[in-house]
N, C-alpha and C positions, 0 to 999 in steps of 0.2 A: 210890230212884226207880223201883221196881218197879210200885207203884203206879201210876205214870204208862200208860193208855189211848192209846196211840197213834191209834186209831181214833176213840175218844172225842174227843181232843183237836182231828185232823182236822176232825170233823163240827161242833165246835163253834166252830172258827176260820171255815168254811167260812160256817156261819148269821151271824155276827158281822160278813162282809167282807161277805156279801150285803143285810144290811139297812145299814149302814157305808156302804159307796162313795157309792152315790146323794147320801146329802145332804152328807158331804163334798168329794164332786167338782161339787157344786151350790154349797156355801160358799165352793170354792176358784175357780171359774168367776167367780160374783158378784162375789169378794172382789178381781180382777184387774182386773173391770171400774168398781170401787169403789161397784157397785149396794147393798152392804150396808153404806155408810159412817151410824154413828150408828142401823143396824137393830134391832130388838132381834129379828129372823129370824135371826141370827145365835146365837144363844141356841137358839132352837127346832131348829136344824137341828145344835149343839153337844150338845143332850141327846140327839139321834136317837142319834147316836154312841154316846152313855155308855149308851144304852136296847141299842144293837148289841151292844157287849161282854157287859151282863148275858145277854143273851138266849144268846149265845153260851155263857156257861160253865154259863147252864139246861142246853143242851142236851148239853153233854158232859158234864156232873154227871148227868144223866140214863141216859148209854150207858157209866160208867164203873162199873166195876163194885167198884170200892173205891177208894178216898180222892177223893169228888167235889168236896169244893173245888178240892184240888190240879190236876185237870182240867179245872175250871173256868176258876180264876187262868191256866191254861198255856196254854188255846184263847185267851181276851182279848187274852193278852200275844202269842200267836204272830200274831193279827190287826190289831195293831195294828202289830209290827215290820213286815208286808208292806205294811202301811200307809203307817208311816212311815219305810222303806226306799226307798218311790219320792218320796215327800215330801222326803228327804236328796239324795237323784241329783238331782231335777226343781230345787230350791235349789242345790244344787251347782253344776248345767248352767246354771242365771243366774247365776251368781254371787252370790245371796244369803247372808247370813251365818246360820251354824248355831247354833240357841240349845239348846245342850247339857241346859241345868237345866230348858229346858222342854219336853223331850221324854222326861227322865227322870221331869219328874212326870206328862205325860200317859202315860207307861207304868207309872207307881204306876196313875194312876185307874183305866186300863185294867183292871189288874190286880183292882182293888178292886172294880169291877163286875161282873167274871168272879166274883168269887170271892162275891157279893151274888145273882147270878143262879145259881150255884151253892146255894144257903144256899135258897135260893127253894125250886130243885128238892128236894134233901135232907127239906124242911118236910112239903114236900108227900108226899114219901115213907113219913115220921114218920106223918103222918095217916091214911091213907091205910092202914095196916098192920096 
């Protein structure tokens, strides 16, 4: 885990939760008020997200100065758990019930788009040189 960029990781969680929040706490808002029932805005505002992640592990695959997917994949996943660490509390505090196996897969996707927007960056490094 040496590899692992701390700062990289940082910067790329950072970009991730700032393009992220908005249209998740826009889907989560709507979705309360059942404005998105049968939307397919729900879709577009579900891709923001997965566009957040990749862009995230671009940008730490970018500041990392050895093994960029791996920096990649780790800014996605740490933006996502801050994500859906208050998504767990905020469910919890309703009393809503916690869907385990779908929060493990949207921290695969997460992960898989970090590591996409990673691969992205890397490309472009290859070319580039």
């Amino acid at each position: 885990m040496s590899d692992l960029d701390p700062k990289a990781v940082l910067v790329g969680a950072l970009v991730a939760l700032a393009i992220a929040v908005p249209p998740a706490v826009a889907a989560q808002v709507w979705s309360d008020r059942g404005t998105l029932e049968g939307s397919n805005l729900v879709l577009l505002l579900f891709a923001l997200v997965l566009v957040a992640f990749g862009a995230g592990g671009w940008f730490a695959a970018r500041r990392a100065a050895a093994a960029p997917l791996l920096n990649g994949a780790v800014a996605a996943v740490a933006a996502f758990v801050i994500v859906q660490g208050y998504g767990v509390v905020r469910r919890l505090a309703d009393g809503d019930e916690l869907r385990w196996l779908g929060m493990v897969v949207a921290g695969l996707l997460a992960a898989s788009c970090g590591t996409v927007g990673a691969v992205l960056a890397s490309m472009r490094d290859h070319r580039s040189s």
